[in-house]
C-alpha positions as CSV (number, residue, x, y, z in Angstrom):
1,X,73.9,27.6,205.6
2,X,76.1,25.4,207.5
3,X,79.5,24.1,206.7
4,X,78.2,20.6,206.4
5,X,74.7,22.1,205.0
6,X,73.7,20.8,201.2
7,X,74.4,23.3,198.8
8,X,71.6,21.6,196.2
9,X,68.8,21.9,198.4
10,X,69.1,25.8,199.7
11,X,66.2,27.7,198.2
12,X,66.4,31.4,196.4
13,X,65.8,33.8,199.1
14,X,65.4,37.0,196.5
15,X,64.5,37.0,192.9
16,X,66.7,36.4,190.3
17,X,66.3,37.0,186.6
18,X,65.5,34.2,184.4
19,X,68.0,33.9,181.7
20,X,67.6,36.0,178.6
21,X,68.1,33.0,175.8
22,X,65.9,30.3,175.0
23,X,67.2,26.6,175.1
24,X,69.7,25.0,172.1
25,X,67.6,23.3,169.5
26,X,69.7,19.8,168.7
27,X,72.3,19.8,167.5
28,X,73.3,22.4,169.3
29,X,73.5,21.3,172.6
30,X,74.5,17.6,171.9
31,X,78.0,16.6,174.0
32,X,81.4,16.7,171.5
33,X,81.5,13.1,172.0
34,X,77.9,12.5,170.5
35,X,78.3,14.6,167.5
36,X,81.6,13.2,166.5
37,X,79.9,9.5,167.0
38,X,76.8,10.9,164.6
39,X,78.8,12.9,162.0
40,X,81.3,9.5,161.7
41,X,77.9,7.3,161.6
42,X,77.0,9.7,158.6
43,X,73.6,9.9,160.9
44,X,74.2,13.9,160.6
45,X,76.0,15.9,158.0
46,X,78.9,17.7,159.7
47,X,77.3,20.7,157.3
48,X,74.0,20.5,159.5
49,X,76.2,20.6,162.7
50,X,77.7,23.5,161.4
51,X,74.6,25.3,160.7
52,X,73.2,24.3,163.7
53,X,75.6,26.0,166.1
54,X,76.1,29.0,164.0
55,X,72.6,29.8,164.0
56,X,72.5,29.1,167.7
57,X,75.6,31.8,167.7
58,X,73.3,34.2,165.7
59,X,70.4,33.1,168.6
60,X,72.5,34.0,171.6
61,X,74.4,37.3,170.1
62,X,72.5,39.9,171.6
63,X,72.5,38.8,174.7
64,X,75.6,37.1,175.4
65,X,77.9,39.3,173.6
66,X,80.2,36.6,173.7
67,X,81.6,36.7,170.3
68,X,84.7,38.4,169.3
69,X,84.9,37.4,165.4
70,X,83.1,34.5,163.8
71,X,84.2,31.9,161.0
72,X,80.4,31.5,159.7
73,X,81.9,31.7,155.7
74,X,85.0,29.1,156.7
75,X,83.6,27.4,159.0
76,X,80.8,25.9,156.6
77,X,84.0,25.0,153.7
78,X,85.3,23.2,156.4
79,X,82.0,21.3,156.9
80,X,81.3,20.7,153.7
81,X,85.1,19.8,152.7
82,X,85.1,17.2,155.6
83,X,82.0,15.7,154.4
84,X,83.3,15.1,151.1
85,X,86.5,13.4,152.7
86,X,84.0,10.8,155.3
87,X,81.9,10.2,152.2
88,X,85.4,9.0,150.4
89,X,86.1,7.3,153.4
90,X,88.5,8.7,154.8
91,X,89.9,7.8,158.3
92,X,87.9,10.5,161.1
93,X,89.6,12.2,163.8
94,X,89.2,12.4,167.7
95,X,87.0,15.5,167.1
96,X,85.8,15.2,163.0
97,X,83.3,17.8,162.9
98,X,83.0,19.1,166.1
99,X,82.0,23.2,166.8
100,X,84.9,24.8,168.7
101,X,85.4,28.1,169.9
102,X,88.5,29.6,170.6
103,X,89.9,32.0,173.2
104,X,90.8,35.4,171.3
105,X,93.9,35.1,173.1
106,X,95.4,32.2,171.0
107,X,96.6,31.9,168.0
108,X,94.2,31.0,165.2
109,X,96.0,31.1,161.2
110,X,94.1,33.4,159.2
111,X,91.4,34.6,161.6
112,X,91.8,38.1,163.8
113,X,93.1,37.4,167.0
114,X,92.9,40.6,168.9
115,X,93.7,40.1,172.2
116,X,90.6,42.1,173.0
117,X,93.0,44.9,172.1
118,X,92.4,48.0,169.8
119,X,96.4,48.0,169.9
120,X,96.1,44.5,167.5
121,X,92.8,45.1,165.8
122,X,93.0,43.5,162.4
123,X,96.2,40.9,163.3
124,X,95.9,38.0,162.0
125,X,98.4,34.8,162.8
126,X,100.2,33.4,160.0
127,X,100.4,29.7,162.5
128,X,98.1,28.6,164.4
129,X,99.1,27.9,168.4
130,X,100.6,24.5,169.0
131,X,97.2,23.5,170.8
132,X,94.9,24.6,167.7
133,X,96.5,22.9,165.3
134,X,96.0,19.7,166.8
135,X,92.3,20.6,167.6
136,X,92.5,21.1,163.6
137,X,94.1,17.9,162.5
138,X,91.8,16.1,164.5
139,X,88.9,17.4,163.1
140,X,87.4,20.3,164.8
141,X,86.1,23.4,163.2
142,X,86.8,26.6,164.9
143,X,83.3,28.6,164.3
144,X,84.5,32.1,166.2
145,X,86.9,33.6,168.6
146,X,85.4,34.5,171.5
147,X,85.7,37.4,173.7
148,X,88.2,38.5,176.8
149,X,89.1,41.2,178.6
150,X,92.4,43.4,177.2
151,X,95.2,40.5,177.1
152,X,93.1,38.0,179.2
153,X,93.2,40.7,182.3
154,X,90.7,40.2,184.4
155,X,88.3,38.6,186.6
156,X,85.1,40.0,184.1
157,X,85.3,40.3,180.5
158,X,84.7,43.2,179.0
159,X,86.9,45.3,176.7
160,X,86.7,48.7,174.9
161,X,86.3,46.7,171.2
162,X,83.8,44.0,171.9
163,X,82.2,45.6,175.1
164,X,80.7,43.7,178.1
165,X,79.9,39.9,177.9
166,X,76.8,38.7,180.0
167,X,76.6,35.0,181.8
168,X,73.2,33.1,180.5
169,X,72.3,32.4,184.1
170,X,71.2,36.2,184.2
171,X,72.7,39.4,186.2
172,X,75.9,38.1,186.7
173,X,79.3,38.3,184.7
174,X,80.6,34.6,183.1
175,X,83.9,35.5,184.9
176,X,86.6,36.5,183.2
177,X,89.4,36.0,181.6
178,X,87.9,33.5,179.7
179,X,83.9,34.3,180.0
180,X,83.1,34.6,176.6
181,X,84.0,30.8,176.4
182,X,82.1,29.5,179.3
183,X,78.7,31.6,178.4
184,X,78.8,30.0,174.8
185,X,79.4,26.6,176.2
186,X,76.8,27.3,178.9
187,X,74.2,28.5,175.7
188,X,74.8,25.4,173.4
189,X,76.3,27.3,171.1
190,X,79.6,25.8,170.9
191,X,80.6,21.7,172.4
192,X,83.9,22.7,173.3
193,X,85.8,25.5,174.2
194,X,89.4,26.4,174.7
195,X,90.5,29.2,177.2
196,X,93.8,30.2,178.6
197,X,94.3,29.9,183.0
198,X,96.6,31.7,184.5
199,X,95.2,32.5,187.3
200,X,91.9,30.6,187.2
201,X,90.5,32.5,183.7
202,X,89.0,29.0,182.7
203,X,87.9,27.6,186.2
204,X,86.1,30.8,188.0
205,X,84.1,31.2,184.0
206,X,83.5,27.7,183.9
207,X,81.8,28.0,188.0
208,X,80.3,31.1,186.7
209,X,78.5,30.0,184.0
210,X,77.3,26.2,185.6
211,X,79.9,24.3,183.0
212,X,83.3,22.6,183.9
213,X,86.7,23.2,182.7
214,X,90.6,21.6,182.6
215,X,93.2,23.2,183.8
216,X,95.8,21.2,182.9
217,X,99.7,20.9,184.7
218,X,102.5,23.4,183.8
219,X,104.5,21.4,180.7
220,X,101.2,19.2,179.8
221,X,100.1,21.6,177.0
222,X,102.5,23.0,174.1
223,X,102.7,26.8,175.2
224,X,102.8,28.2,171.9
225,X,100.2,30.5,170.4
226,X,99.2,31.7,173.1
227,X,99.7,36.1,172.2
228,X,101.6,38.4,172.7
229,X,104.4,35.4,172.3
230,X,108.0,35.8,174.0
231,X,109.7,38.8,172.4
232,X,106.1,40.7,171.5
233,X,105.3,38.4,168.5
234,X,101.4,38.4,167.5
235,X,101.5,36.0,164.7
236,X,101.5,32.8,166.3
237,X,105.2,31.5,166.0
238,X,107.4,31.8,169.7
239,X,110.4,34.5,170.1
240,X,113.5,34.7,171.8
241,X,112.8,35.0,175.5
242,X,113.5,38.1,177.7
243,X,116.4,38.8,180.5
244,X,114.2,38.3,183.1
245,X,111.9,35.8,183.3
246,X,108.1,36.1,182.5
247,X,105.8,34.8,185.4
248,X,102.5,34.9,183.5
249,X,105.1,32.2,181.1
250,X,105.6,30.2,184.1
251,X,102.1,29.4,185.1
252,X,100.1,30.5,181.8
253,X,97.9,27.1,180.5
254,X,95.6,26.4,177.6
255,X,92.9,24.5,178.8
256,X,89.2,23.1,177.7
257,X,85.6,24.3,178.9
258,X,83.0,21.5,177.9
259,X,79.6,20.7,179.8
260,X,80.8,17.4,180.5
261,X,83.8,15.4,182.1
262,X,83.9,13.0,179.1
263,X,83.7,16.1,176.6
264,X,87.3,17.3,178.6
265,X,89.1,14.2,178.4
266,X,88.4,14.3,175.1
267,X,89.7,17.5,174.1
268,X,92.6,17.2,176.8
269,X,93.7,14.0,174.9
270,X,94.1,16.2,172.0
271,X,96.0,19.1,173.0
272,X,98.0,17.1,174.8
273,X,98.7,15.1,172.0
274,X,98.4,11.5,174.3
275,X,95.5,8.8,174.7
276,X,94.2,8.4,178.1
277,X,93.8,5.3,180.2
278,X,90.7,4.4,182.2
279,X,92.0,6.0,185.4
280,X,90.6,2.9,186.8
281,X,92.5,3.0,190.0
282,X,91.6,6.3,191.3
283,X,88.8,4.9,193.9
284,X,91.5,3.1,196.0
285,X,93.3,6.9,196.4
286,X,92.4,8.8,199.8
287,X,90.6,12.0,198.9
288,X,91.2,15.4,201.1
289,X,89.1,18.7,201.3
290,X,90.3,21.7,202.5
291,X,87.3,24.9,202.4
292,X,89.5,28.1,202.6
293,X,93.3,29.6,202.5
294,X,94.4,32.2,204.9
295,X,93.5,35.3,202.9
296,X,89.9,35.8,201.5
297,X,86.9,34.1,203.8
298,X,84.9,31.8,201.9
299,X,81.3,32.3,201.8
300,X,79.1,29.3,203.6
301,X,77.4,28.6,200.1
302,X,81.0,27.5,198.8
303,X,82.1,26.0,201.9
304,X,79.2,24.4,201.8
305,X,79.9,22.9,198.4
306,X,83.2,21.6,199.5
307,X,81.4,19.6,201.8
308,X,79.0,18.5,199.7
309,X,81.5,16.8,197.3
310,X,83.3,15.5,200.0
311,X,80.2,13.9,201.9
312,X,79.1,12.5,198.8
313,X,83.1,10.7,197.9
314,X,82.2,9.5,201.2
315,X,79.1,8.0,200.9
316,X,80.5,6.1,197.5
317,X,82.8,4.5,199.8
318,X,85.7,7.1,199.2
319,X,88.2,7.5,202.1
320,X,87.9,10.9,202.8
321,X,89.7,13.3,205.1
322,X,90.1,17.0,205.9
323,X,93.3,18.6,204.8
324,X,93.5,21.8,206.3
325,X,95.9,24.4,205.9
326,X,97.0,22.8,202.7
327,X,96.5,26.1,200.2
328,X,97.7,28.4,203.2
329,X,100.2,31.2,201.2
330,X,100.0,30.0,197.9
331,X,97.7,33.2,196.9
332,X,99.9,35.7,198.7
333,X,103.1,34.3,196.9
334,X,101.2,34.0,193.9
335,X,100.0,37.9,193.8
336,X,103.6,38.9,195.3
337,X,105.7,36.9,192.6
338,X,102.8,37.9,189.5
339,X,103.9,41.6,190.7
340,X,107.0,41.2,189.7
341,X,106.3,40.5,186.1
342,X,108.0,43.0,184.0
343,X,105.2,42.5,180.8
344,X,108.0,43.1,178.6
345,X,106.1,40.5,175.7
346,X,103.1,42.9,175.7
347,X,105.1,46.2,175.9
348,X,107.2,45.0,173.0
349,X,103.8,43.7,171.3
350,X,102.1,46.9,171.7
351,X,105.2,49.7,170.6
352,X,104.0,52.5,169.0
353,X,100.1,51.9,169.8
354,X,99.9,52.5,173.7
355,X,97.6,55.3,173.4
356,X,95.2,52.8,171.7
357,X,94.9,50.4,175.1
358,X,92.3,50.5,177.6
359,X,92.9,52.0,181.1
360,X,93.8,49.3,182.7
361,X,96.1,47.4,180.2
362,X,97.6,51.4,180.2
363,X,98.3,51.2,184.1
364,X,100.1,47.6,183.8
365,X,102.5,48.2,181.1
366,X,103.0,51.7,182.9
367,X,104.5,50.3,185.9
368,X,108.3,50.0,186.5
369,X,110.1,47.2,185.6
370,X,111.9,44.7,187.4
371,X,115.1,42.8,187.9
372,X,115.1,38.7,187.6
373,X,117.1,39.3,191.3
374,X,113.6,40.4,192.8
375,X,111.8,37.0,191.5
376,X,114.3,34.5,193.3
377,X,112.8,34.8,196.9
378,X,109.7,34.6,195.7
379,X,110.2,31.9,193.3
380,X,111.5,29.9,196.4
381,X,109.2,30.9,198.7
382,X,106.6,29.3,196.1
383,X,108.9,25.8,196.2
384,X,109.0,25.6,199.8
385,X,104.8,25.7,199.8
386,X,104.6,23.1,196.4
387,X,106.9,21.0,198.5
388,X,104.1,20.7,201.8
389,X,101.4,20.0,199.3
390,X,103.5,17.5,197.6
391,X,103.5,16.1,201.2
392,X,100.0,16.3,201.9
393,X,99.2,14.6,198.1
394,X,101.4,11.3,199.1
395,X,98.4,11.4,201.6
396,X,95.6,12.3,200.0
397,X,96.3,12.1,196.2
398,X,93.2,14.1,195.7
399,X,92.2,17.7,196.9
400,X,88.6,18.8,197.1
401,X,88.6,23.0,197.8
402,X,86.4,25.5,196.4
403,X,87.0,27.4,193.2
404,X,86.2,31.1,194.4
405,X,84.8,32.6,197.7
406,X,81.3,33.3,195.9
407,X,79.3,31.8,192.8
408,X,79.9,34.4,190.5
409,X,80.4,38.1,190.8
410,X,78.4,41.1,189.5
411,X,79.3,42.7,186.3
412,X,81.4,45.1,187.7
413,X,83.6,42.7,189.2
414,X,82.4,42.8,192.8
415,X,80.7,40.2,194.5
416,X,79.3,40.5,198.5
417,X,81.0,38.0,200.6
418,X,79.8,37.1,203.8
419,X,78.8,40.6,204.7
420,X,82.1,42.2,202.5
421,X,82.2,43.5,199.4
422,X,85.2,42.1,197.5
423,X,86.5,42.7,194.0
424,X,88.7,41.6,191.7
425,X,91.5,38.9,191.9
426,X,90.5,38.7,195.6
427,X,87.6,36.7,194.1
428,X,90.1,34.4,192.9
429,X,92.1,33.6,195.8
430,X,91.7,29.9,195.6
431,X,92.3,29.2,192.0
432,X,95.2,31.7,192.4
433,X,96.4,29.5,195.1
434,X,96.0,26.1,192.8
435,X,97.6,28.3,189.8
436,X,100.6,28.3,192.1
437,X,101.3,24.8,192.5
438,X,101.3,24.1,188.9
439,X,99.4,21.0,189.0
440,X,96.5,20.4,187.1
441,X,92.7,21.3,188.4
442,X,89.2,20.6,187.6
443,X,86.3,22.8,187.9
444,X,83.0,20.9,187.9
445,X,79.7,21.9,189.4
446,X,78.3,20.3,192.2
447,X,75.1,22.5,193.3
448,X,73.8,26.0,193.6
449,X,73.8,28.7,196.3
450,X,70.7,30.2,198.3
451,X,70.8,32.5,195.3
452,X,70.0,29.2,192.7
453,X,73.9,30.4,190.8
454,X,75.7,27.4,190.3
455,X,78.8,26.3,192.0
456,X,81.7,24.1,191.8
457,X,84.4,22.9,193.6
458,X,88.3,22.4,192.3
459,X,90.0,18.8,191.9
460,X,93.3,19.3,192.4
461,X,96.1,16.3,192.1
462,X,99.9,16.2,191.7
463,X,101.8,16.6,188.4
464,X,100.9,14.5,185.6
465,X,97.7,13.5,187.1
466,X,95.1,14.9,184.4
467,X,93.6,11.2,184.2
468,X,93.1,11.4,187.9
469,X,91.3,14.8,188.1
470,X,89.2,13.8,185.5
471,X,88.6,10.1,187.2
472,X,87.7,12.1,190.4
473,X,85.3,14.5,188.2
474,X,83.5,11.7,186.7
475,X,82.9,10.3,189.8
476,X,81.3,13.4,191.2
477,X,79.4,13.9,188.0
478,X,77.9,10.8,188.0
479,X,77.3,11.4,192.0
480,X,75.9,15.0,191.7
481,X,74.9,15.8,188.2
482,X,77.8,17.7,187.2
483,X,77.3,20.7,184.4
484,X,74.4,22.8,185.4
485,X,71.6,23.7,182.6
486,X,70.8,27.5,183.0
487,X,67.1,28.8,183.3
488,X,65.8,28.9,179.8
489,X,63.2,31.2,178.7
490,X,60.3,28.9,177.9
491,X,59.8,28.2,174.4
């Protein structure tokens, strides 16, 4: 396909597995928005929403895999308790009654939160991270914890407790490190989820699995909760910090999967603890695209989809423009200042328990250490590049470019690429490149490859500009259907 081709219109040109679960039987399914507007109307019980997504969990178990531990008993005293309080008439929250699932990465008080670790089977937070209990007192219900790969490692997720999750689209993994989030989004069986991105673990899944996801600026999410905490701590509450300063801390995010752009703002508005304006003014901004960095080629089937979202700004009147050039050497510095992490949080985490680890959570915490003295080139080297984008965004306030070189990868974390087999975080190289900046990034879907897998494309804006992203988002939603609906086994 060409550059400028139409990524919505290429046909399959080899079979591809139907999906393995049938569709969500409402409400299951139903947007977060809707549910909370029926559960407040008293049109629905919060109970029967309950039930509803946890049998729709039970539904998609076997062949997502997706779950890492379940609040079925809790999750239904919640239900009930809250709809006690509405019939009393008691004031509802943003989210009063909504089905969440939560990343088995962060903090949740009183439920396992593993890391999808043998090293922290059974741990269980005393607090809840910053993010979670504001999800809480605004009226979500956490129904599960879903799964990741060994401390959110990885561009798959799989892990020697929960084994292998599987993508509802078919064959392909849900990404990684926050898969098990975007496949239960993708199944109905949760209306909002809540990953961690470092490096892109909620925007590849989200691309992966045909859903969207937030990730929001460095400093626009309380940190907190998200495990092992500074200092090794697994129970929810932050440590001292180390000597030398820890990179995966500098970059690290909590951000929402959902299957729509109004479902995000929502739950960004919440974690973030502020209301959101109308982002009104976003159409007068100049939009640029930019369809590779300088390290991993992009397939024509995501180039393609740059385009695509680009030529379709366009047409709605948009001034559009390319930007090329603009992620060039964010990935290298990226991977060359991520190497330099010493991982003393997990190593202090782990202690005596090493030999319970997987292999390749062994090999990390196995390397050497490192002085803070090695960072500071780096670190500046990553300035100097935020400070040309900055550049570029007084511009164009708005950068299109592609989430990953491919749709999604196979299972074990190889995907072919125009003729080359790549693997792991090389099929991140453009949300690695983003994660650099520290700006915040949307991943929404704009069509499918040859292959019919969806694909999305990254909206990237300048710090502080969440309402912007999403503005942009909705507009290419409403433009190009946004969240792609997997192919359901017919009923």
């Amino acid at each position: 396909m060409s550059p400028g081709g139409n990524a919505t219109e290429v046909q399959p040109t080899d079979p591809y597995p139907v999906a393995r679960v049938r569709a969500p039987t409402a409400p299951a399914g139903w947007p977060a928005w809707r549910l909370r507007d029926a559960i407040v109307a008293r049109e629905i019980a919060a109970e029967e929403v309950m039930r509803a997504h946890l049998d729709r969990l039970d539904e998609v178990s076997l062949a997502l895999n997706a779950v890492a531990r379940d609040r079925r008993a809790e999750a239904l005293r919640e239900a009930r308790a809250l709809d006690r309080l509405l019939a009393s008439g008691a004031e509802p929250g943003a989210l009063c009654g909504v089905p969440i699932t939560v990343k088995d990465v962060i903090a949740t008080a009183g439920t396992e939160t593993s890391c999808g670790s043998a090293a922290f089977a059974g741990n269980i937070p005393a607090a809840d991270a910053v993010a979670v209990a504001r999800l809480r007192a605004a009226g979500a219900i956490v129904i599960a914890k879903s799964n990741c790969p060994e401390f959110g490692f990885g561009i798959t997720t799989e892990n020697a407790v929960h084994g292998i999750t599987r993508n509802p689209w078919g064959a392909h993994s849900p990404g990684g490190s926050s898969g098990g989030e975007a496949a239960l989004i993708a199944a109905g069986a949760s209306a909002l989820g809540f990953g961690t991105d470092y490096g892109g673990s909620v925007r590849w899944p989200a691309q992966c699995c045909g859903v969207l996801a937030l990730r929001p600026g460095v400093g626009s999410v309380d940190p907190v909760g998200q495990l092992p905490e500074a200092g090794g701590r697994m129970d929810g509450r932050s440590g001292p910090a180390g000597p030398v300063p820890n990179v995966q801390r500098m970059f690290q995010v909590i951000g929402p999967i959902a299957r729509s752009v109004r479902d995000l703002a929502l739950a960004f508005s919440v974690i973030a603890g502020r209301e959101l304006g109308r982002g009104s003014s976003w159409h007068q901004e100049r939009v640029g695209w930019v369809s590779a960095d300088d390290t991993v080629t992009v397939g024509a089937d995501a180039e393609a989809a740059v385009r695509l979202a680009a030529d379709a700004l366009a047409g709605a009147g948009i001034a559009v423009e390319a930007a090329s050039g603009s992620l060039d050497g964010l990935h290298a510095a990226f991977n060359a200042l991520r190497d330099t992490d010493p991982l003393d949080d997990h190593r202090a985490a782990v202690g005596p328990r090493q030999a319970l680890l997987g292999a390749g959570a062994a090999a990390l915490l196995a390397a050497a250490p490192v002085s803070a003295a090695d960072q500071g080139p780096l670190r500046e080297r990553i300035d100097q590049l935020r400070g040309r984008v900055l550049a570029q965004l007084e511009r164009t306030p708005v950068l299109i470019a592609p989430v990953a070189p491919v749709a999604a990868c196979e299972l074990d974390g190889t995907a072919l690429v125009e003729g080359v087999r790549r693997s792991g975080f090389e099929l991140m190289a453009q949300c690695r490149a983003v994660s650099a900046l520290g700006f915040p990034a949307l991943s929404i879907p704009v069509g499918r490859d040859r292959r019919g897998l969806p694909l999305s494309v990254q909206v990237v804006a300048g710090p502080g500009s969440e309402e912007l992203v999403l503005a942009v988002g909705l507009r290419l939603e409403q433009l190009l259907g946004g969240a792609q609906q997997p192919p359901w086994l017919p009923s």
